[in-house]
N, CA, C and O atoms as CSV, one atom per row, in Angstrom:
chain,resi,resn,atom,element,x,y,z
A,1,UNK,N,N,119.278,52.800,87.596
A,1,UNK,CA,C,119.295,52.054,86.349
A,1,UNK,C,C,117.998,51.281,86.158
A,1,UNK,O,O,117.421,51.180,85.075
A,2,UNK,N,N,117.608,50.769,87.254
A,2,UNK,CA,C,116.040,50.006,87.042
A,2,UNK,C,C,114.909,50.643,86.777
A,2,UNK,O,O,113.921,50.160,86.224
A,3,UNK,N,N,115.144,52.473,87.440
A,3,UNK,CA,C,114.288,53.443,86.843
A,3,UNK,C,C,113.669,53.726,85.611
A,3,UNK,O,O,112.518,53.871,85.199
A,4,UNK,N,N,115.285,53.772,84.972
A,4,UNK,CA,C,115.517,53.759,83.277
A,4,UNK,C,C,114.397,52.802,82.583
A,4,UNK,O,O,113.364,53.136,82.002
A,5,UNK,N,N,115.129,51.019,82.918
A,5,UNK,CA,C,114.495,50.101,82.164
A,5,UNK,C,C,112.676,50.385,82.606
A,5,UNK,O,O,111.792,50.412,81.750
A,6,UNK,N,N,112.487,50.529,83.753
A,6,UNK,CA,C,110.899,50.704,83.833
A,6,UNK,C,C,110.475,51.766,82.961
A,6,UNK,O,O,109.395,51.608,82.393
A,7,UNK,N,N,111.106,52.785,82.759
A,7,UNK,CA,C,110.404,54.032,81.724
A,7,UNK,C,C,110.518,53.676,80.457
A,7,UNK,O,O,109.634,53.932,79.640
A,8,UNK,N,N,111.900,52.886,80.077
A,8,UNK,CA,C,111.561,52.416,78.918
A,8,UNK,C,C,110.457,51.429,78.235
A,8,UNK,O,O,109.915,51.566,77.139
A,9,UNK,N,N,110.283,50.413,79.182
A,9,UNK,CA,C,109.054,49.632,78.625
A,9,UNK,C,C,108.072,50.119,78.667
A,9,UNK,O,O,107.213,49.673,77.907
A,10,UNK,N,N,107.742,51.196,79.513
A,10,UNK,CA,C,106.364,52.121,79.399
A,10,UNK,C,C,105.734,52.196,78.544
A,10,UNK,O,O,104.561,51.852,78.690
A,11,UNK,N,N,106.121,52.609,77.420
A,11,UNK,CA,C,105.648,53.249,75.964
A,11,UNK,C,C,105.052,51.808,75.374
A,11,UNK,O,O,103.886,51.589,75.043
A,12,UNK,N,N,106.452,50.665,75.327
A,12,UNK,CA,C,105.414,49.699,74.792
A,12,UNK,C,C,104.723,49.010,75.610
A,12,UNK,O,O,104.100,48.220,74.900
A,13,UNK,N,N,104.501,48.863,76.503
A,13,UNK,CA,C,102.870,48.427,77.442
A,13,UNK,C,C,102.016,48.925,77.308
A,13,UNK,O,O,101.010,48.220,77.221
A,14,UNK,N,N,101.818,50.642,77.186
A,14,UNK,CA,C,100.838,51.352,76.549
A,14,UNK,C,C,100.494,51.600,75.119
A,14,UNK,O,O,99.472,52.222,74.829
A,15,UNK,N,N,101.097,51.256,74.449
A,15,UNK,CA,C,101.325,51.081,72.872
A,15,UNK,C,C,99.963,50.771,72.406
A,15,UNK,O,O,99.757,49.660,72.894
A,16,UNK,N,N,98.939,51.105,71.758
A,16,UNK,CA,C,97.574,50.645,70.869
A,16,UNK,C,C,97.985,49.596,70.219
A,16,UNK,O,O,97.096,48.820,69.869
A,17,UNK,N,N,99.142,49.312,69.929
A,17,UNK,CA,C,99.327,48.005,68.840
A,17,UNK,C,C,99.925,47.147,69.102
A,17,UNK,O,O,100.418,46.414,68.244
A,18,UNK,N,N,100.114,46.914,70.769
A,18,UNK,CA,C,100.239,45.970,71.590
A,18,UNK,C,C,99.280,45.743,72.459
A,18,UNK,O,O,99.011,46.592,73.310
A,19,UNK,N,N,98.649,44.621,72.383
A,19,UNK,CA,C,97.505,44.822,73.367
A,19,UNK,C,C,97.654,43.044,74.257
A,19,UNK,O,O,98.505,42.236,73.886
A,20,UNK,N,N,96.826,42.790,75.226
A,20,UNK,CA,C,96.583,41.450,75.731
A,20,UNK,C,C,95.866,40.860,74.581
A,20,UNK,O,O,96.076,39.647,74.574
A,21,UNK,N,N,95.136,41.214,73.646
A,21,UNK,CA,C,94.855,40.151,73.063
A,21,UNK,C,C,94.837,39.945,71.656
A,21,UNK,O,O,93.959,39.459,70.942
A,22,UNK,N,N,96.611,40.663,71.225
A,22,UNK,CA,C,97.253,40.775,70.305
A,22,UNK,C,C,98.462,41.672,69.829
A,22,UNK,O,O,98.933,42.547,70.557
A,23,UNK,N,N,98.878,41.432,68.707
A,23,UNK,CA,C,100.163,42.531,68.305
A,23,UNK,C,C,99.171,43.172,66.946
A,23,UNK,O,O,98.110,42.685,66.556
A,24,UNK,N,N,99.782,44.236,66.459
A,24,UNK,CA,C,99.481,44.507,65.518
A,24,UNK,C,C,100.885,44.896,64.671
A,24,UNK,O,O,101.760,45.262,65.455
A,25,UNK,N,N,101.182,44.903,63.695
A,25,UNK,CA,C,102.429,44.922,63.062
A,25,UNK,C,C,101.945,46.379,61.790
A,25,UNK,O,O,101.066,46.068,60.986
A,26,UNK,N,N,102.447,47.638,61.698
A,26,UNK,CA,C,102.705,48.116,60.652
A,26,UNK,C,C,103.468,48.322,59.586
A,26,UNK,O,O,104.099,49.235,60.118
A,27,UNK,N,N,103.990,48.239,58.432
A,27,UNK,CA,C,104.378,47.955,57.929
A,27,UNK,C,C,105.272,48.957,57.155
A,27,UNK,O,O,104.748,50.071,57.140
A,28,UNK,N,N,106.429,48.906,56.526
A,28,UNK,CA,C,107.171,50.746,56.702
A,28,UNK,C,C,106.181,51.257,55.345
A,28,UNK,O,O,105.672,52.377,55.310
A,29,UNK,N,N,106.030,50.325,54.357
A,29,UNK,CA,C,105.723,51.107,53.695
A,29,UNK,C,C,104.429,51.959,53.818
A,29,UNK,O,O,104.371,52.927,53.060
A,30,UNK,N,N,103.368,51.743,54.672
A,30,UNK,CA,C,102.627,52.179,55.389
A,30,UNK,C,C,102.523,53.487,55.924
A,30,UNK,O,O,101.622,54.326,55.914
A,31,UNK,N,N,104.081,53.439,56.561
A,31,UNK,CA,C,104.353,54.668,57.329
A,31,UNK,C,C,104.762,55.575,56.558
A,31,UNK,O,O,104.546,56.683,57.049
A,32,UNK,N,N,105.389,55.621,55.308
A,32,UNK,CA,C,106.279,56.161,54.434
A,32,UNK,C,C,105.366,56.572,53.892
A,32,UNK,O,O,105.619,57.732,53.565
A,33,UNK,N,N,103.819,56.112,53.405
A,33,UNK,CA,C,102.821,56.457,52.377
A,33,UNK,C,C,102.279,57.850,53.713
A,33,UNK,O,O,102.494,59.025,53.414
A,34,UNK,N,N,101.694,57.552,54.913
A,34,UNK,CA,C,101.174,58.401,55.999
A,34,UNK,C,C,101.831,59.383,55.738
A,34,UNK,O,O,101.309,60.363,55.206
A,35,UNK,N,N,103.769,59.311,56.215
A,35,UNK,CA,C,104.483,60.452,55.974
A,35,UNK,C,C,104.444,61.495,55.209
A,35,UNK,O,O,104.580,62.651,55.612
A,36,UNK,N,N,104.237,61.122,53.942
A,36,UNK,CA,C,104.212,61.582,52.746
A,36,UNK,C,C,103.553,62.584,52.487
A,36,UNK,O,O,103.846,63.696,52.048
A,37,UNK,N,N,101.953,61.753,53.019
A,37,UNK,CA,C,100.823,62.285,52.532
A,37,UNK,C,C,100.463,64.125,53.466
A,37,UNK,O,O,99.947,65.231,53.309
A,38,UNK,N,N,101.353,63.098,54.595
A,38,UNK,CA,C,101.283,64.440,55.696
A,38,UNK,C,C,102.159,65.571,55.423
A,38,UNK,O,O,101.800,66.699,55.761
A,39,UNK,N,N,103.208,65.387,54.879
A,39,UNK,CA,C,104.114,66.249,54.402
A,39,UNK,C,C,104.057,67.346,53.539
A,39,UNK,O,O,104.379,68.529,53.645
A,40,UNK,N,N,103.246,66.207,52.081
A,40,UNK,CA,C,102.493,67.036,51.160
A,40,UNK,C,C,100.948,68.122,51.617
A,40,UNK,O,O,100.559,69.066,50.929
A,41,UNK,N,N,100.286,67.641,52.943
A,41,UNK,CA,C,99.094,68.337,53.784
A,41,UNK,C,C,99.838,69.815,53.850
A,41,UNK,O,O,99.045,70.516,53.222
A,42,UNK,N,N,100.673,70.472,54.170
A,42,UNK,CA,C,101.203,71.417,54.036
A,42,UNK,C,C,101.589,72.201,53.193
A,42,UNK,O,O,102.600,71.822,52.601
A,43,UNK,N,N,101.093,73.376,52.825
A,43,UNK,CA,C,101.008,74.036,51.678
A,43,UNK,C,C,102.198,74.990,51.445
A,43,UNK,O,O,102.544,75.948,52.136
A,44,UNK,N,N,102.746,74.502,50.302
A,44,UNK,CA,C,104.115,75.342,49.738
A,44,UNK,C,C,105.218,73.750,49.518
A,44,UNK,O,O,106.413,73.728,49.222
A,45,UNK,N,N,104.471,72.793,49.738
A,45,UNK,CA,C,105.535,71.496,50.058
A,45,UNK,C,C,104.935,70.261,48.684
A,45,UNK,O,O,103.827,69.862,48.326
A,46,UNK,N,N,106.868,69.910,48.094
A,46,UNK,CA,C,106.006,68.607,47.174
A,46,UNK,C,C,107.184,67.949,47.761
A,46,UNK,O,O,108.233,68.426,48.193
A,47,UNK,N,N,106.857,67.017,47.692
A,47,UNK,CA,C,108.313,65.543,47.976
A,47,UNK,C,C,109.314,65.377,47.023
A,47,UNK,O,O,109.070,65.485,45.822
A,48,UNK,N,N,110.700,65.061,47.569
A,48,UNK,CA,C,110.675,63.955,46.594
A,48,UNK,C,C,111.835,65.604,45.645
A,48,UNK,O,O,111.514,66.711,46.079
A,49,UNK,N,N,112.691,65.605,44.811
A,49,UNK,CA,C,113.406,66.602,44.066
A,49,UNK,C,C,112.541,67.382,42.802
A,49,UNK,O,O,112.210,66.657,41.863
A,50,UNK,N,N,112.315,68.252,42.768
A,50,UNK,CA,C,112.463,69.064,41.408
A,50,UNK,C,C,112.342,69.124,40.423
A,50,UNK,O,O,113.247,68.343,40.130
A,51,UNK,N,N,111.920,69.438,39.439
A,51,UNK,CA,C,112.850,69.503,38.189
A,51,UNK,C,C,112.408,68.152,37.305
A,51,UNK,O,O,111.286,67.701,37.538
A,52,UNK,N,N,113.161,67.547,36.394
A,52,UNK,CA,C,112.842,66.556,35.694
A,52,UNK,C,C,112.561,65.356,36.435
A,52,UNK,O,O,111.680,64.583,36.060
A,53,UNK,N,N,113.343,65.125,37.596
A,53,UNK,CA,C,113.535,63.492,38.368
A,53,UNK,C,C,111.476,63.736,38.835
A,53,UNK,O,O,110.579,62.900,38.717
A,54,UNK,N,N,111.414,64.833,39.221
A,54,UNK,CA,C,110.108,65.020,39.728
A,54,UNK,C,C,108.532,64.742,39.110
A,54,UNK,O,O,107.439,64.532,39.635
A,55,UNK,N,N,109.107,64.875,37.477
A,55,UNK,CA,C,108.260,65.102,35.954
A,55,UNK,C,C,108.437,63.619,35.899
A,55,UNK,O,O,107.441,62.998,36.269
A,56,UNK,N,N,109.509,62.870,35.510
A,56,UNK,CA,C,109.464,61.692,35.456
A,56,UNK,C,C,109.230,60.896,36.203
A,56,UNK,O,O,109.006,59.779,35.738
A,57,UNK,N,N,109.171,61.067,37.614
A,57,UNK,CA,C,108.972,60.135,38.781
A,57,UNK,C,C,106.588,60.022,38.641
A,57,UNK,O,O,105.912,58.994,38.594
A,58,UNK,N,N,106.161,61.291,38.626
A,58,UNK,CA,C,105.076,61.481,38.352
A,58,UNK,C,C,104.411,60.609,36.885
A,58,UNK,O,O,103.269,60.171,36.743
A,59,UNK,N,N,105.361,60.566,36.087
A,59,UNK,CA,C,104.835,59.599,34.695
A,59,UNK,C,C,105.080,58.432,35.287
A,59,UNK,O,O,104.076,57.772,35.020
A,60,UNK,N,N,106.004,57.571,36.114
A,60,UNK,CA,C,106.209,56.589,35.980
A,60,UNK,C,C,105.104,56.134,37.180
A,60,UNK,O,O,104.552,55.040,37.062
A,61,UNK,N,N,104.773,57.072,38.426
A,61,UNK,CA,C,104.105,56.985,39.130
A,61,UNK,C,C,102.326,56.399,38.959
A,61,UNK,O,O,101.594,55.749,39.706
A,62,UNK,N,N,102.136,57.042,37.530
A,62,UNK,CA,C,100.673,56.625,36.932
A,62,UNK,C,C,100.634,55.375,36.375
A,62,UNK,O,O,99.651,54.642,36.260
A,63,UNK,N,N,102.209,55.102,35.902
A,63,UNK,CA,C,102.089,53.317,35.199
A,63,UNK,C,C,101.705,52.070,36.280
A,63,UNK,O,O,102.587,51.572,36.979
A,64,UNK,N,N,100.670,51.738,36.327
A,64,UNK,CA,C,100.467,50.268,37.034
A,64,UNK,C,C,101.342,49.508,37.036
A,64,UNK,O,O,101.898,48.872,36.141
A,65,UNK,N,N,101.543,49.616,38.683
A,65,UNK,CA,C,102.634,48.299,38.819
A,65,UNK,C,C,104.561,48.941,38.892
A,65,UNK,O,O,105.508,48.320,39.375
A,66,UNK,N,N,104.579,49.939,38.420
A,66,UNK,CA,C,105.976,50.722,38.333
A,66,UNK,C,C,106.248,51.746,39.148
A,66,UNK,O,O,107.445,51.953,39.349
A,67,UNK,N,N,105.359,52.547,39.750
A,67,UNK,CA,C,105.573,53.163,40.451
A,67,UNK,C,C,105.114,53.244,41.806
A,67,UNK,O,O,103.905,53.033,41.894
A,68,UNK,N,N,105.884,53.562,43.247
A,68,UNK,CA,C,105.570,53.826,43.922
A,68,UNK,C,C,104.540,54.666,44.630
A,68,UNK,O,O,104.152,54.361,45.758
A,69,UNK,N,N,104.084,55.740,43.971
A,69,UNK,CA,C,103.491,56.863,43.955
A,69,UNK,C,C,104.285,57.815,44.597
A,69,UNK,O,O,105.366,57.700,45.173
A,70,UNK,N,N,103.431,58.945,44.363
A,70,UNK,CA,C,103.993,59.829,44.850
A,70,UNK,C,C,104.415,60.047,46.255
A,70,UNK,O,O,105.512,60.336,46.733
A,71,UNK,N,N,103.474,59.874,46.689
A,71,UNK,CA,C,102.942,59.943,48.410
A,71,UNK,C,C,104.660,59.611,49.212
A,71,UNK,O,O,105.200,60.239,50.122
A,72,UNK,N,N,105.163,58.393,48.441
A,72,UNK,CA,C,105.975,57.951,49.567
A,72,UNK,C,C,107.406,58.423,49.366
A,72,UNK,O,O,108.265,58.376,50.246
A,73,UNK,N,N,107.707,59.181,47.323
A,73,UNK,CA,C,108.855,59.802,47.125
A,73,UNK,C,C,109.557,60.960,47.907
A,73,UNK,O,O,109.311,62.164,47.986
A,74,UNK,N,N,110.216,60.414,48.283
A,74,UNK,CA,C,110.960,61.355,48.993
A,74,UNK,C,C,110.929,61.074,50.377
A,74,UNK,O,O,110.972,62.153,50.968
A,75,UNK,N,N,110.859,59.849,51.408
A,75,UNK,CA,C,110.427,59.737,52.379
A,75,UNK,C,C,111.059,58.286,52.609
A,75,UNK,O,O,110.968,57.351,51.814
A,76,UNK,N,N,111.693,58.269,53.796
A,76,UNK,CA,C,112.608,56.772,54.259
A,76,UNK,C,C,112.262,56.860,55.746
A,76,UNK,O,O,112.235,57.914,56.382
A,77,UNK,N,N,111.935,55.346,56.352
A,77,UNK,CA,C,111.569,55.499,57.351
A,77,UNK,C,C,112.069,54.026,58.212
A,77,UNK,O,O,112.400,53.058,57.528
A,78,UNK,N,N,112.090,53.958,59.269
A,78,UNK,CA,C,112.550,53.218,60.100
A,78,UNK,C,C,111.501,52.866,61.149
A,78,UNK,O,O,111.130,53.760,61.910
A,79,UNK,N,N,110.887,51.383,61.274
A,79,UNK,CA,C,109.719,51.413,61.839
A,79,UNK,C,C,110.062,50.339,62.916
A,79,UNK,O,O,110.651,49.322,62.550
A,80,UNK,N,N,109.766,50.489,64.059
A,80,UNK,CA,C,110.364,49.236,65.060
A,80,UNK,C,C,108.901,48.884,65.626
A,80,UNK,O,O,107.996,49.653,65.304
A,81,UNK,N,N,108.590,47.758,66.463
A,81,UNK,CA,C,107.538,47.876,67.524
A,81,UNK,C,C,106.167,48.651,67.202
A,81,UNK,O,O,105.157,48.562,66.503
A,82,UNK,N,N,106.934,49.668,68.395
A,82,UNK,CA,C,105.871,51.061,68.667
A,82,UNK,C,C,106.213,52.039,68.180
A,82,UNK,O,O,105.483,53.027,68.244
A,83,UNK,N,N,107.528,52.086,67.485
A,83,UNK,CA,C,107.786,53.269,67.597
A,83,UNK,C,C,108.308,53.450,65.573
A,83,UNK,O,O,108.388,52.547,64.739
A,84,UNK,N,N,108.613,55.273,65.363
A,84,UNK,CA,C,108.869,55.293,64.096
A,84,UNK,C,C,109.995,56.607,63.792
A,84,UNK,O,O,110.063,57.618,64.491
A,85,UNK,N,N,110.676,56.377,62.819
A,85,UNK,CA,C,111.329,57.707,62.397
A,85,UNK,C,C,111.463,57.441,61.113
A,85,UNK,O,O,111.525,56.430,60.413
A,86,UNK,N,N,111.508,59.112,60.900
A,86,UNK,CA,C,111.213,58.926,59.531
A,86,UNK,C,C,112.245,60.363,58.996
A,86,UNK,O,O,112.461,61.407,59.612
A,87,UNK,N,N,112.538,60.105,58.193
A,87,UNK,CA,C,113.399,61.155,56.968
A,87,UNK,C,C,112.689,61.654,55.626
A,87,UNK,O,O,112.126,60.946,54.790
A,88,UNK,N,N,112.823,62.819,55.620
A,88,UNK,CA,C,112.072,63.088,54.739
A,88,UNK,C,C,112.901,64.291,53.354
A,88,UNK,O,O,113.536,65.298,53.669
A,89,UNK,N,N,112.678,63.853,51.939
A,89,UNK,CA,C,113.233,64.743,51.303
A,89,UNK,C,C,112.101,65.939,50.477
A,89,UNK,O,O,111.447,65.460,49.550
A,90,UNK,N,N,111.936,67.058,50.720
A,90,UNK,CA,C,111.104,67.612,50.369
A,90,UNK,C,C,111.815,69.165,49.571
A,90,UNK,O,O,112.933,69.645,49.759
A,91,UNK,N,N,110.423,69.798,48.429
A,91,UNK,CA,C,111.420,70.709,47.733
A,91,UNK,C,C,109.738,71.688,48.315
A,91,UNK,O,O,108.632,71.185,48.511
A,92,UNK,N,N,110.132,73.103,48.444
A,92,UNK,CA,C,109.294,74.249,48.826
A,92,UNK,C,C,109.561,74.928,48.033
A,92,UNK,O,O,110.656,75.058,47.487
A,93,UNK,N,N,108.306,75.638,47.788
A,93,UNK,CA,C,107.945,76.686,47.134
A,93,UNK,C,C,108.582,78.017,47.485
A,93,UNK,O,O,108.497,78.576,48.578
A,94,UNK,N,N,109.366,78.540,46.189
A,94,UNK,CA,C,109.971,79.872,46.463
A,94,UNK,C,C,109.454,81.040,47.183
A,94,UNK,O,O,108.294,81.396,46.972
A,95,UNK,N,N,110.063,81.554,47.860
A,95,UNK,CA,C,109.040,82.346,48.984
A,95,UNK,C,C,108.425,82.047,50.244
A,95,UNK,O,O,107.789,82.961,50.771
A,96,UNK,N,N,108.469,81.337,50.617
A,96,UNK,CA,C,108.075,80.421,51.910
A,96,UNK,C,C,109.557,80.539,52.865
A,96,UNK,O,O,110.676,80.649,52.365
A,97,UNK,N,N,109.266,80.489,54.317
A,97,UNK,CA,C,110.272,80.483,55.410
A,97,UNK,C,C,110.854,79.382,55.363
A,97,UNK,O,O,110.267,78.596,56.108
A,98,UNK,N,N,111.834,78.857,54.793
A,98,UNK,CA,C,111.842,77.080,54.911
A,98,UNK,C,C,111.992,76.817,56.312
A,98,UNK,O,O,111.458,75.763,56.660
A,99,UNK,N,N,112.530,77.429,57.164
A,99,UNK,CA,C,112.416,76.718,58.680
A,99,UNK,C,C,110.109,76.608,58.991
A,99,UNK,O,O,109.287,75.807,59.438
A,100,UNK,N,N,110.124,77.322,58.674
A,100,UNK,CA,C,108.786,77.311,59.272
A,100,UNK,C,C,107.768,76.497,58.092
A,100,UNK,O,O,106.548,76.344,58.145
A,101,UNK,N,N,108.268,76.264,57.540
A,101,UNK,CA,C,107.745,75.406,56.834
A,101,UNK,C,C,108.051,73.826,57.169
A,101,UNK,O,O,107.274,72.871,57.159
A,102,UNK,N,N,109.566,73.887,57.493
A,102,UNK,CA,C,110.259,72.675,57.821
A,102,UNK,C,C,109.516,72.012,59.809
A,102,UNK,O,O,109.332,70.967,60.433
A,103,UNK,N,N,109.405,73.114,59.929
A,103,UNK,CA,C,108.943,72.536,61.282
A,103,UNK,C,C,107.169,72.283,61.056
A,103,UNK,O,O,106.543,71.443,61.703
A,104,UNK,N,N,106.608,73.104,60.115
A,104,UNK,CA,C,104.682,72.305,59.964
A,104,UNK,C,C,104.854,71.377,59.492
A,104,UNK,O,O,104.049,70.496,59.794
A,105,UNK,N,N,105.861,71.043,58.591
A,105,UNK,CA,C,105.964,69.421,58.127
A,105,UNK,C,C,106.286,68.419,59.180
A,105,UNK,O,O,105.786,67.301,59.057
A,106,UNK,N,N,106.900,68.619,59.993
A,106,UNK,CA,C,107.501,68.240,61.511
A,106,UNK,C,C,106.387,67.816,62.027
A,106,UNK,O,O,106.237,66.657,62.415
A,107,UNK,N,N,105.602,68.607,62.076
A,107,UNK,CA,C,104.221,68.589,63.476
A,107,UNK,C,C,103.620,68.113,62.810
A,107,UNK,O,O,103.513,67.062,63.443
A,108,UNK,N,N,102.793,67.887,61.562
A,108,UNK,CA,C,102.503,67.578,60.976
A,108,UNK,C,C,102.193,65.596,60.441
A,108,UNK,O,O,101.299,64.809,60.130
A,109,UNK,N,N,103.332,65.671,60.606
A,109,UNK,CA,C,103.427,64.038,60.323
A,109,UNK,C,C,103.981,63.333,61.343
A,109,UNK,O,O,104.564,62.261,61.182
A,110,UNK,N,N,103.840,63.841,62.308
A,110,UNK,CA,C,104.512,63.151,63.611
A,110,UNK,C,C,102.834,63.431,64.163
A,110,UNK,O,O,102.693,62.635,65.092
A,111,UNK,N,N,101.809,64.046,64.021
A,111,UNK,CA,C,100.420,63.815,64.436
A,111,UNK,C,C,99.864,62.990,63.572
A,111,UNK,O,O,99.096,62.242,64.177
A,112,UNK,N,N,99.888,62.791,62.522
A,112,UNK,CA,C,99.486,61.885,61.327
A,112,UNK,C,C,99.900,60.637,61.937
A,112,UNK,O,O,99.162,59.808,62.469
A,113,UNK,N,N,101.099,60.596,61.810
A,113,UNK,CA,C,101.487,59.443,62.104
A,113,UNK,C,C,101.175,58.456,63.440
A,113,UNK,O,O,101.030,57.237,63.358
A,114,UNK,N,N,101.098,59.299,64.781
A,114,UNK,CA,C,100.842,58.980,65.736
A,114,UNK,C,C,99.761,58.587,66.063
A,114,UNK,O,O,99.441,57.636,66.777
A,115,UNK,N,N,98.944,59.614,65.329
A,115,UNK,CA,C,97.173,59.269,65.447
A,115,UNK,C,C,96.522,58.157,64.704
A,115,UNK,O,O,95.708,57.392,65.221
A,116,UNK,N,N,96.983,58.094,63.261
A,116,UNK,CA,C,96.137,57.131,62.242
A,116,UNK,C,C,96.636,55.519,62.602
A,116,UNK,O,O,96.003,54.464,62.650
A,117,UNK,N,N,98.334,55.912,62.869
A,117,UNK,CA,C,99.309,54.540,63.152
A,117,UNK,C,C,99.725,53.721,64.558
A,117,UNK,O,O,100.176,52.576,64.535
A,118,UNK,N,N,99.543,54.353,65.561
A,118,UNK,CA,C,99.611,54.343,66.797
A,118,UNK,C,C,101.196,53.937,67.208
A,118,UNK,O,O,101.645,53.277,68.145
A,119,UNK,N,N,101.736,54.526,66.253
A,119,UNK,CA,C,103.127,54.735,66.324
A,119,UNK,C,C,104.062,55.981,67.313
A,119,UNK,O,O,104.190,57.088,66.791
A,120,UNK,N,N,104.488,55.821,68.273
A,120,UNK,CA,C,105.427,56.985,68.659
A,120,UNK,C,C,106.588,57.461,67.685
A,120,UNK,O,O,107.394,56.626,67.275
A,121,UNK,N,N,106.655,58.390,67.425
A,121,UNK,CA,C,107.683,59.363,66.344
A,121,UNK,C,C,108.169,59.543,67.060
A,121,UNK,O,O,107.851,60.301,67.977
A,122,UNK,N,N,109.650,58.608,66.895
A,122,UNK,CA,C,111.079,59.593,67.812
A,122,UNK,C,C,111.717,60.732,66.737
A,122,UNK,O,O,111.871,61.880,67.152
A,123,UNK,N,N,111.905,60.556,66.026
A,123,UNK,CA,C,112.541,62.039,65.086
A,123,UNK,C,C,111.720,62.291,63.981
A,123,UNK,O,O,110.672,61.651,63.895
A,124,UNK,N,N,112.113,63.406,62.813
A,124,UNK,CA,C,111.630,63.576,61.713
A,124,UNK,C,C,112.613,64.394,61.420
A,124,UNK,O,O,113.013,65.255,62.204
A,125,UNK,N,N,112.895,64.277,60.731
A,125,UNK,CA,C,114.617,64.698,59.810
A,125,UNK,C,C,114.352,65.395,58.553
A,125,UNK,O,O,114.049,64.585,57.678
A,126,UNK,N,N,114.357,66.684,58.125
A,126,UNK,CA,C,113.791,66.857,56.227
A,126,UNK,C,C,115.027,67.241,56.198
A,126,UNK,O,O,115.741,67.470,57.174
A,127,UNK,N,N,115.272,67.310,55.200
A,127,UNK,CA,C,116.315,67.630,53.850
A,127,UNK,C,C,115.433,68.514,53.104
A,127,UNK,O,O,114.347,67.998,52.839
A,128,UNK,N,N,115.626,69.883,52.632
A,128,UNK,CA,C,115.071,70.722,51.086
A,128,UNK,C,C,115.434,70.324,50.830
A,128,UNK,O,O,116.399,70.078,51.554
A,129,UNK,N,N,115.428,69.638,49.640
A,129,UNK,CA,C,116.860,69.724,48.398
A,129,UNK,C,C,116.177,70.598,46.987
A,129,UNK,O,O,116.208,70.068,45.876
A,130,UNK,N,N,115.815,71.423,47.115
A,130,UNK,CA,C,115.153,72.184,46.231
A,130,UNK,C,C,114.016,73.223,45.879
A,130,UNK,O,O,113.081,72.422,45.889
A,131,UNK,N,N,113.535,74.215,45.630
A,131,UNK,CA,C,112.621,74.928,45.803
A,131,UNK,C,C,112.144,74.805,44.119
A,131,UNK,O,O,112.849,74.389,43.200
A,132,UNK,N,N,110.496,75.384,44.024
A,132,UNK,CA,C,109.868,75.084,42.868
A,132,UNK,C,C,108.760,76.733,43.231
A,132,UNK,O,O,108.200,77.340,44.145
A,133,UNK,N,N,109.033,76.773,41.704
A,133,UNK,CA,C,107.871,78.051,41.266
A,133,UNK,C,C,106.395,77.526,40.450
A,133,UNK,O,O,106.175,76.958,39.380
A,134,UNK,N,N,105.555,78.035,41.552
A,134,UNK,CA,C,104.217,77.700,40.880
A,134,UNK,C,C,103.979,77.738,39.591
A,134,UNK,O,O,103.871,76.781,38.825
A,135,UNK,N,N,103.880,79.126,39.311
A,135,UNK,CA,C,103.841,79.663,37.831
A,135,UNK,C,C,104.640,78.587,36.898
A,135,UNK,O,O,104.139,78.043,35.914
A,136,UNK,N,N,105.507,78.448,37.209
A,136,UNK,CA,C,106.527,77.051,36.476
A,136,UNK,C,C,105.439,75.622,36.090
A,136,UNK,O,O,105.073,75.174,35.004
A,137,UNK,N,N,105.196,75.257,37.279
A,137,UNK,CA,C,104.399,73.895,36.917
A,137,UNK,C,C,103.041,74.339,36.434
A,137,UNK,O,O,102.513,73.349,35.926
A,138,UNK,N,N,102.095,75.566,36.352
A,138,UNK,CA,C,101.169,75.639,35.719
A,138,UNK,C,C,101.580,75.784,33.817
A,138,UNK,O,O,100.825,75.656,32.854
A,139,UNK,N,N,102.652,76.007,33.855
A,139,UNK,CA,C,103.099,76.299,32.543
A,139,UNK,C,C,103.657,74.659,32.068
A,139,UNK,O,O,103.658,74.409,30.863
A,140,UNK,N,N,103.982,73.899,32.764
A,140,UNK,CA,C,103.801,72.560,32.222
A,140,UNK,C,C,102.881,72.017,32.040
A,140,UNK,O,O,102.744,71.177,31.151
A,141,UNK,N,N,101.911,72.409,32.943
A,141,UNK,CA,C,100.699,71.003,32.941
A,141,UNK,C,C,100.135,72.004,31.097
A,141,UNK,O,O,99.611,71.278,30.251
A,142,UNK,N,N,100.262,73.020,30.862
A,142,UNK,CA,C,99.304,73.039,29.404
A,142,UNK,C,C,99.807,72.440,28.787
A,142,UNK,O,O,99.388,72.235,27.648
C-alpha cells in the first residue's frame, strides 16, 4: 500500500507546473481551447454538432463578447493539479474510418495537451454525434 501512495505522488513531484520555486495553475478554459484546437488539427474533424446549431454557433462565435469560439465547442474538460481529462464532441466527415479518426484525435490532443500545458491526460472520451459533407459547406459559404 505505501508502494501505491509513493507512485502516486510521483507524477506530481515531477509535474513542470509544480516546481520548488512555484505552482503554476492552468485554467480549464485553457485546456478546452488546446483540446479543441487539437481536435480540429486533424483532418476530416469539426467540433461541436452539425447542421444549423453548428451555422449558428459560428455567427454567434464572431460577435464580440458572445461567443466562446469555436475552438472550445464541443469540448468539456476536467482539470486538477497536474493532471487533465477531457471529453470531446466532434462531427466527421462522411467517408472517413470514424474509429481511426477517433483515435488521431486521441493522440492528438493528449500530445497537445501534454506538451504546450504540462498537463498529464488521464482519458479522452469523443462522442461523433454527426457526420458533415464537404461539398455541403462549400455550397453555404457562397
Amino acid at each position: 500500500m505505501s508502494e501505491q501512495t509513493t507512485n502516486d505522488r510521483r507524477p506530481q513531484q515531477e509535474s513542470p507546473l509544480q516546481t520548488e520555486r512555484g505552482t503554476t495553475t492552468i485554467q480549464d478554459g485553457v485546456v478546452s481551447k488546446v483540446a479543441g484546437i487539437a481536435a480540429q488539427e486533424v483532418d476530416g474533424v469539426r467540433m461541436g454538432s452539425g447542421g444549423t446549431s453548428q451555422a449558428v454557433g459560428s455567427i454567434m462565435s464572431a460577435v464580440p463578447g458572445v461567443g466562446g469560439g469555436s475552438e472550445s465547442r464541443g469540448v468539456s474538460v476536467e482539470v486538477g493539479e497536474v493532471e487533465a481529462a477531457v471529453d470531446l464532441s466532434i462531427t466527421v466527415e462522411y467517408g472517413r474510418t470514424i474509429h481511426q479518426i477517433a483515435e488521431a484525435v486521441r493522440s492528438n490532443v493528449i500530445r497537445r495537451v501534454e506538451n504546450l500545458l504540462g498537463l498529464r491526460v488521464t482519458e479522452v472520451n469523443i462522442t461523433v454525434n454527426d457526420i458533415f459533407f464537404p461539398q455541403e459547406e462549400h455550397q453555404q459559404e457562397q
